[in-house]
N, CA, C and O of each residue as an XYZ file, in Angstrom:
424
protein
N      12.365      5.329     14.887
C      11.606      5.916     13.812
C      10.500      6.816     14.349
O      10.344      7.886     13.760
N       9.738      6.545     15.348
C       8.910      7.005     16.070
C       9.096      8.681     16.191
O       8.513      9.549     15.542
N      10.291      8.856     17.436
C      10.744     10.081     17.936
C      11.125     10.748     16.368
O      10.814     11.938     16.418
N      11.596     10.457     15.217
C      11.613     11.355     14.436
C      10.765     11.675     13.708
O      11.070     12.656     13.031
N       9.332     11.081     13.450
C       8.626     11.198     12.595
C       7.580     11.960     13.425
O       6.653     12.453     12.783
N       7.598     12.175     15.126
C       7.105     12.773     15.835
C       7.548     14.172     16.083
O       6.774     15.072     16.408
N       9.044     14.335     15.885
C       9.753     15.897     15.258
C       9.534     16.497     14.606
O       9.389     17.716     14.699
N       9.396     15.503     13.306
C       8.887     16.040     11.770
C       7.733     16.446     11.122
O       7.551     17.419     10.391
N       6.504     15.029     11.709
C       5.323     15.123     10.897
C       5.958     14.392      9.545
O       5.456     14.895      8.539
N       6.838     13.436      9.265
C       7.035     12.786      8.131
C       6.188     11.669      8.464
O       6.056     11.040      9.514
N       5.541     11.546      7.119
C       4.986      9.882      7.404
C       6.292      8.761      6.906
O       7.414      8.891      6.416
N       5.388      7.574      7.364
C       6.498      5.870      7.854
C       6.168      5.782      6.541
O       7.020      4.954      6.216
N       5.640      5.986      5.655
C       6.176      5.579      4.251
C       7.030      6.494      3.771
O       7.982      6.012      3.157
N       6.985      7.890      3.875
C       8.322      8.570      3.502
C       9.607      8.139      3.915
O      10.573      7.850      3.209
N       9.437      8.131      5.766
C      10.833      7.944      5.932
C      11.055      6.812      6.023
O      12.021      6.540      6.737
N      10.230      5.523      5.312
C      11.125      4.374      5.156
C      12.287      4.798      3.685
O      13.503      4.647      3.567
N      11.369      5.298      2.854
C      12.069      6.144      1.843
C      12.879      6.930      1.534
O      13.142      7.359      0.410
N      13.478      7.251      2.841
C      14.400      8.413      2.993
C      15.373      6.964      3.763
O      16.420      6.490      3.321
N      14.933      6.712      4.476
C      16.502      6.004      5.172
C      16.768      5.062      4.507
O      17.971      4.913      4.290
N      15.808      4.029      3.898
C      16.298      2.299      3.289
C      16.449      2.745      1.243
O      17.296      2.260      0.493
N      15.377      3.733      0.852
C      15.532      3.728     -0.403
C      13.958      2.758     -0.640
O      13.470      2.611     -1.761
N      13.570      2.394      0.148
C      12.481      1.389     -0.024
C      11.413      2.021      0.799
O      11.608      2.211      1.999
N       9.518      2.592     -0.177
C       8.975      2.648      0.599
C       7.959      1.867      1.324
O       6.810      2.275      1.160
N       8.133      0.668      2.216
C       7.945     -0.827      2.429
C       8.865     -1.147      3.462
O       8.605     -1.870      4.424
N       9.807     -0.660      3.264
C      11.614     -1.071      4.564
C      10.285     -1.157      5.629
O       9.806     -2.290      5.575
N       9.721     -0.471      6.366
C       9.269     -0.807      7.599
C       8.122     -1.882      8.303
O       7.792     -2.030      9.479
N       7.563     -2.717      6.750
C       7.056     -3.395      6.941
C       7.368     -4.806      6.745
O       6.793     -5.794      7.204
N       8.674     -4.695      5.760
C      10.004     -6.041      5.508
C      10.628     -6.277      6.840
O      10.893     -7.456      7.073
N      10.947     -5.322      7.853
C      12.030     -5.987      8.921
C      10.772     -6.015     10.003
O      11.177     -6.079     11.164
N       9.122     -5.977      9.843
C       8.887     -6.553     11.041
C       8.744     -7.829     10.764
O       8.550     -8.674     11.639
N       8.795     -7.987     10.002
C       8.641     -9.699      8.966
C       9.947    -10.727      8.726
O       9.902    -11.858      8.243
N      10.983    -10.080      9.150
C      12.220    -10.071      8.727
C      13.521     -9.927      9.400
O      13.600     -8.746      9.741
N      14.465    -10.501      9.715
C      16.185     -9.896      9.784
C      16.131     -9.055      9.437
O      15.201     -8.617      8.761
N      17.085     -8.504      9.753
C      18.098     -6.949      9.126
C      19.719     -7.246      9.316
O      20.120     -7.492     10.453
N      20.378     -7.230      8.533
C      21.473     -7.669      8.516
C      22.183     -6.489      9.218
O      21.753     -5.336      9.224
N      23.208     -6.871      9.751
C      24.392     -5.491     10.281
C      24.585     -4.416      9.642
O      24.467     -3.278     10.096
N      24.929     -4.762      8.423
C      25.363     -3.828      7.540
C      24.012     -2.553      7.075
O      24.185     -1.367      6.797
N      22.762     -3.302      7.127
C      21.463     -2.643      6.804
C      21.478     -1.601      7.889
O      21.786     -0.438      7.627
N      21.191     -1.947      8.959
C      21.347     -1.208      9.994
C      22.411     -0.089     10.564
O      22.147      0.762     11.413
N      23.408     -0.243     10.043
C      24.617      0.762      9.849
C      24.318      1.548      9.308
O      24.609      2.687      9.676
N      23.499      1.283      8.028
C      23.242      2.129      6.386
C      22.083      3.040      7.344
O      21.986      4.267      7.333
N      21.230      2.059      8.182
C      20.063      3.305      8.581
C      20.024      4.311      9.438
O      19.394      5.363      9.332
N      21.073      3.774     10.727
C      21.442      4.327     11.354
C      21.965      5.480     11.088
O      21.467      6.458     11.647
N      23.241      5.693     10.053
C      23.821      6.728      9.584
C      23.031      7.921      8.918
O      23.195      9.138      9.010
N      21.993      7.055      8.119
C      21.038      8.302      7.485
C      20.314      8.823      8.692
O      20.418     10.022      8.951
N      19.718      8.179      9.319
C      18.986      8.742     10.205
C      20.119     10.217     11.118
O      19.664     11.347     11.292
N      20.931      9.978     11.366
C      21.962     10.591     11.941
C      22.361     12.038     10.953
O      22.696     13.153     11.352
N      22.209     11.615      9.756
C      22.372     12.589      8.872
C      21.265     13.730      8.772
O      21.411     14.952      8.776
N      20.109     12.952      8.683
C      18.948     13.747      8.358
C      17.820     14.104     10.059
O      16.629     14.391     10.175
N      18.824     13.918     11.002
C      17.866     14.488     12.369
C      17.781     15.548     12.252
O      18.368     16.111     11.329
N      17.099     16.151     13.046
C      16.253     17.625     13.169
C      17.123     17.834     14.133
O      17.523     17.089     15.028
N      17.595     19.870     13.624
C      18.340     20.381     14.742
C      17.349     20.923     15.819
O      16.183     21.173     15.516
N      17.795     21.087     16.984
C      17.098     20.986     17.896
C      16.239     19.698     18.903
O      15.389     19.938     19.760
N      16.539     18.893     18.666
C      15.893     17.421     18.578
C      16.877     16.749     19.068
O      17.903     16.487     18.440
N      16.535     16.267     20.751
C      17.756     15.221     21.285
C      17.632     14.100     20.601
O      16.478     13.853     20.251
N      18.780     13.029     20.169
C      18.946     12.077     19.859
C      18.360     10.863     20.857
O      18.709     10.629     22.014
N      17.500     10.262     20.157
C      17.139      9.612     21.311
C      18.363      8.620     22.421
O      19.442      8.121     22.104
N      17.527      8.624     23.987
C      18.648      8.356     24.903
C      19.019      6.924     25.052
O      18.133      6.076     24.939
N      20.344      6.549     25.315
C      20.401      5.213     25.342
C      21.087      4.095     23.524
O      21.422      2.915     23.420
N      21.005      5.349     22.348
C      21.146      4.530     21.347
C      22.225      6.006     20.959
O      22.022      7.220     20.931
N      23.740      4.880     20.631
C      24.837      5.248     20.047
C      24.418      5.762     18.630
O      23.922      5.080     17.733
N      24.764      7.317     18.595
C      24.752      8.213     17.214
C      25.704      8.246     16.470
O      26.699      8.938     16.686
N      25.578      7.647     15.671
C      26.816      7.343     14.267
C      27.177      8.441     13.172
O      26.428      9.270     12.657
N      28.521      8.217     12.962
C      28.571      9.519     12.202
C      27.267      9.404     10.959
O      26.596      8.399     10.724
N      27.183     10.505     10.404
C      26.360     10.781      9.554
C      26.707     10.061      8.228
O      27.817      9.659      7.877
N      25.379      9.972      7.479
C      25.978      9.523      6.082
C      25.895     10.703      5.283
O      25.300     11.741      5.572
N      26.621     10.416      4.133
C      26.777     11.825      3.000
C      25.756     10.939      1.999
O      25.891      9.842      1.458
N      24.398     12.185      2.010
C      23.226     11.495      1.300
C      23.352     12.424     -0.073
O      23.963     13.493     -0.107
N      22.593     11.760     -1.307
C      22.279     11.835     -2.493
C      21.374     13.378     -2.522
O      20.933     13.913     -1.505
N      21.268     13.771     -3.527
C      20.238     14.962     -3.857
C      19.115     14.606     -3.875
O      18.269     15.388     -3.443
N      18.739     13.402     -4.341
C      17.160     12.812     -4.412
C      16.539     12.948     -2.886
O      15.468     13.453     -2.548
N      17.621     12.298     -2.031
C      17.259     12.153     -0.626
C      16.964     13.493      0.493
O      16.072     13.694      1.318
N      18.262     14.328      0.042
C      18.153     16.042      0.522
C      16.847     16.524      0.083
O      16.218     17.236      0.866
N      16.313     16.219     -1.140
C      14.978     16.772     -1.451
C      13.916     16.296     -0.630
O      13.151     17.017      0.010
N      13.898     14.962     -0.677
C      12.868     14.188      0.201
C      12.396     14.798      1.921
O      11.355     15.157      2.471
N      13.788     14.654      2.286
C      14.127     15.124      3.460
C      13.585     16.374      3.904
O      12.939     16.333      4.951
N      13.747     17.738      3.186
C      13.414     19.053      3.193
C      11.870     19.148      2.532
O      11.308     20.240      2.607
N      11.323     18.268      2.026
C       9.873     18.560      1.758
C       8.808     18.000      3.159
O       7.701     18.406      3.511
N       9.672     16.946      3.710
C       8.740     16.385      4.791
C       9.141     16.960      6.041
O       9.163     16.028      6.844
N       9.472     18.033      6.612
C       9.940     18.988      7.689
C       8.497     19.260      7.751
O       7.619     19.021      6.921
N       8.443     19.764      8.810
C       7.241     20.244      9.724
C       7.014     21.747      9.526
O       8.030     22.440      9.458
N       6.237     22.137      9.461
C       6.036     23.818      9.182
C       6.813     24.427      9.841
O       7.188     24.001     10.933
N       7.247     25.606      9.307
C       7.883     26.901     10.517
C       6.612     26.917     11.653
O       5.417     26.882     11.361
N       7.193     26.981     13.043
C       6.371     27.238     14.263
C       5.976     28.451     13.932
O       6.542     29.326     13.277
N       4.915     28.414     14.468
C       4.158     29.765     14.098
C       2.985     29.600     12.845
O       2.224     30.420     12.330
N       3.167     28.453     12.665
C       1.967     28.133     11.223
C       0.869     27.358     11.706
O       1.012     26.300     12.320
N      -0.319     27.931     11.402
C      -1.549     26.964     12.320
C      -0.729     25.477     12.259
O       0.048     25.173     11.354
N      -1.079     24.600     13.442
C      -1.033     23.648     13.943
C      -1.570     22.462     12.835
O      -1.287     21.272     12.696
N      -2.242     23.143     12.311
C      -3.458     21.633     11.330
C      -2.834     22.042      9.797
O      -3.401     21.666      8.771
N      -1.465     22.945      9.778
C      -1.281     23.223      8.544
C      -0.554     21.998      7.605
O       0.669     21.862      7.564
N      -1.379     21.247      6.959
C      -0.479     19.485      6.355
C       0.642     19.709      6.113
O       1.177     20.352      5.210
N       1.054     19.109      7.029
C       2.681     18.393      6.223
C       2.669     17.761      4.492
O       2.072     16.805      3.997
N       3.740     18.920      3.816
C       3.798     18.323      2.954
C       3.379     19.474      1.862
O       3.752     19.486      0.689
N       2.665     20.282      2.389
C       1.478     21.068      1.275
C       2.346     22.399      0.843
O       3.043     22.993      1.666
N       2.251     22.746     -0.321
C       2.955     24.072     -0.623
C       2.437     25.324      0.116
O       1.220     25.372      0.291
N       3.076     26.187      0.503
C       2.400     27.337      0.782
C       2.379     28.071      0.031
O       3.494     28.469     -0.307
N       0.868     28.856     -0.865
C       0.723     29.431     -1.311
C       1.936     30.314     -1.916
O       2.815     30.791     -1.199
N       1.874     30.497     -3.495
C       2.936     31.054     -3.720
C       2.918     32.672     -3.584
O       3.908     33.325     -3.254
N       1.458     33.302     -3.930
C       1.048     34.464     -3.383
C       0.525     35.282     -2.010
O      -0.300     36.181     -1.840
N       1.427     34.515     -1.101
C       1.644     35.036      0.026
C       3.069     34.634      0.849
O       3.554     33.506      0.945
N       3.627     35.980      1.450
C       4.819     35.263      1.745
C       4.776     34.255      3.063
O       4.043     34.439      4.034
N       5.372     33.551      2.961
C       5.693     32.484      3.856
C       6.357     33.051      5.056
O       7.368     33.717      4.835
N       5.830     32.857      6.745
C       6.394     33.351      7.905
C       8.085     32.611      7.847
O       8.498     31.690      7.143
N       8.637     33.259      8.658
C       9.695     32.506      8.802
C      10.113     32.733     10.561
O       9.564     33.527     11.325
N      11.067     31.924     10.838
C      11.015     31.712     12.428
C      11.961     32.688     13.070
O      13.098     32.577     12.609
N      11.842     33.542     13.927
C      13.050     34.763     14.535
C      13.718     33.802     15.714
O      14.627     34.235     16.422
């Protein structure tokens, strides 16, 4: 969870929200089991929704992807990290102004 939320700039309550459906999942399994099947389910999203450019972390088998919901594609694409090139301190998360155009990356 770490290495992707360190890609992204998503916060651990989003992407418990994006991978389990629950925003809490990350504070239930330090408390908690995780059954096989849970872990399949997270694994796969996570796999689905990595950042291109972004090695998979080393040492942990990448599962095919899951085919995620529209709710989740939205989630996913709002908590991305600015185009490079956007001040550094620009929040994750925040609209960019609609009266100016937005950089985009060459």
């Amino acid at each position: 969870m770490d290495a992707y939320r360190k890609a992204t700039g998503c916060t651990q309550t989003k992407l418990d929200e994006i991978v389990s459906g629950y925003r809490t999942f990350s504070h239930t399994i330090d408390r908690a089991d995780m059954r096989a099947g849970t872990y399949d389910k997270i694994m796969s999203r996570f796999s689905a929704i990595w950042p291109d450019g972004v090695a998979w972390p080393a040492g942990v088998e990448r599962p095919e992807p899951a085919v995620l919901d529209a709710q989740t594609l939205k989630l996913v694409s709002e908590n991305r990290k600015p185009v490079s090139g956007i001040h550094p301190e620009w929040p994750v998360g925040e609209a960019w102004p609609s009266d100016i155009p937005q950089p985009v990356a060459v």
